[in-house]
C-alpha positions as a LaTeX table, in Angstrom:
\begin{tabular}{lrrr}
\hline
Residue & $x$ (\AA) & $y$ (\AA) & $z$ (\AA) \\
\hline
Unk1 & $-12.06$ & 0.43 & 15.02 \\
Unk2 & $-11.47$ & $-0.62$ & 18.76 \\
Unk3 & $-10.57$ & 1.52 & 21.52 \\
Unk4 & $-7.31$ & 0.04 & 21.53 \\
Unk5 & $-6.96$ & 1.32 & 18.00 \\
Unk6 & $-7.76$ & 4.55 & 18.87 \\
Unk7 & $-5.75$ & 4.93 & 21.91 \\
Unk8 & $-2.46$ & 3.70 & 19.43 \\
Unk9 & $-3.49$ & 6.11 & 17.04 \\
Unk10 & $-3.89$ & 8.96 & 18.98 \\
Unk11 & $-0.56$ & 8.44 & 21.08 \\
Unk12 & 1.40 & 7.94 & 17.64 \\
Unk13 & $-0.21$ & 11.38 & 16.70 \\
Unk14 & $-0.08$ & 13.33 & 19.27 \\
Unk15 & 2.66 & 11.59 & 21.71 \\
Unk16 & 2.27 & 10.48 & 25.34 \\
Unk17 & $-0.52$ & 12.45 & 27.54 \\
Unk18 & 0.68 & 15.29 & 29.05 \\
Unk19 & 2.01 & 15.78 & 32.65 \\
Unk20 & 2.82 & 19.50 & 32.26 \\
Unk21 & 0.38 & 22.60 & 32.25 \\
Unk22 & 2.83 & 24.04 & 29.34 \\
Unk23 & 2.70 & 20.26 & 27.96 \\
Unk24 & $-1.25$ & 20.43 & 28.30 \\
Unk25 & $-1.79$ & 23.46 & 26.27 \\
Unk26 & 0.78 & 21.90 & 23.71 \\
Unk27 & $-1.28$ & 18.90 & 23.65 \\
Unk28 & $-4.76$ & 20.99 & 23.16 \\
Unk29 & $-2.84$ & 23.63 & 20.39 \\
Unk30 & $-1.99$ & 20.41 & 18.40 \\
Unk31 & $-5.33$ & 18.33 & 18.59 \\
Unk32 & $-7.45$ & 21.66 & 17.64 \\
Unk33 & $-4.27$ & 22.47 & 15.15 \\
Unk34 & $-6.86$ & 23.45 & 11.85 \\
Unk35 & $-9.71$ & 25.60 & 14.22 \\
Unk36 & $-9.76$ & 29.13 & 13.62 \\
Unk37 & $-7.76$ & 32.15 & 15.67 \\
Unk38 & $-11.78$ & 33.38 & 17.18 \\
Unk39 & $-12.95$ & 29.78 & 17.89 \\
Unk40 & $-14.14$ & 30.21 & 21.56 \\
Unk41 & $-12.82$ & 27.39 & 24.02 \\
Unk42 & $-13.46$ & 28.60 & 27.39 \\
Unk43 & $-16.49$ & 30.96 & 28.09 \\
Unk44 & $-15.98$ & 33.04 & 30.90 \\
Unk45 & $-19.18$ & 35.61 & 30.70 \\
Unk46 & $-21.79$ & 35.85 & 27.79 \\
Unk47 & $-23.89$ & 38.81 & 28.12 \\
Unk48 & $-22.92$ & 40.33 & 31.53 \\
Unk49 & $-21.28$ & 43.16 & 29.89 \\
Unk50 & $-23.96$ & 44.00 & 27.18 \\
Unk51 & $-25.89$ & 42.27 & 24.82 \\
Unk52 & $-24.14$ & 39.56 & 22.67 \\
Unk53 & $-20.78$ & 40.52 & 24.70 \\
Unk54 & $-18.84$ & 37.20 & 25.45 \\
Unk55 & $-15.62$ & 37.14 & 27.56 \\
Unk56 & $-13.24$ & 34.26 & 27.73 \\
Unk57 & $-10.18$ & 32.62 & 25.76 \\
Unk58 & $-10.35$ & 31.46 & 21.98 \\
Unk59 & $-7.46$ & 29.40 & 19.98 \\
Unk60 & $-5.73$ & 32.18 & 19.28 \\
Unk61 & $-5.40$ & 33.56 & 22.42 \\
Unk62 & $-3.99$ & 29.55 & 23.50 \\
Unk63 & $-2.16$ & 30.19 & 20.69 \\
Unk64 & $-0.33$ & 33.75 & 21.95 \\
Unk65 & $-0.27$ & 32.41 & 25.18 \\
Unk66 & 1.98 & 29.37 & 24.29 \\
Unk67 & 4.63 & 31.47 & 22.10 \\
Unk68 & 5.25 & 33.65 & 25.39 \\
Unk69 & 6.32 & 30.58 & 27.16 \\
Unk70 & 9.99 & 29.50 & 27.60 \\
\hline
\end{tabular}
């Protein structure tokens, strides 16, 4: 499959690329749509407040984050 293919694909999926931040997280909410609540996708800290302690945002947090929206 060509890049082309790909491109069409993902744009009949997903729709036109976002132009929005609200749009963006849509966008990012829809392509990781099956990942868990506690999947980590932006890692602030790991280990600055104690061993194994990791701060940051996971799906479900994207996920709360985008019903408080208008």
């Amino acid at each position: 499959m060509g890049i082309e293919q790909v491109r069409r694909d993902a744009i009949e999926k997903y729709g036109p690329a976002p132009t929005t931040p609200a749009e963006a997280l849509a966008h990012v909410l829809a392509i990781y749509a099956d990942d868990a609540d506690d999947r980590e996708v932006i890692n602030a800290t790991s280990n600055i407040y104690g061993p194994g302690v990791r701060t940051g945002l996971t799906m479900g947090d994207l996920r709360a984050l985008a019903k408080l929206l208008p």
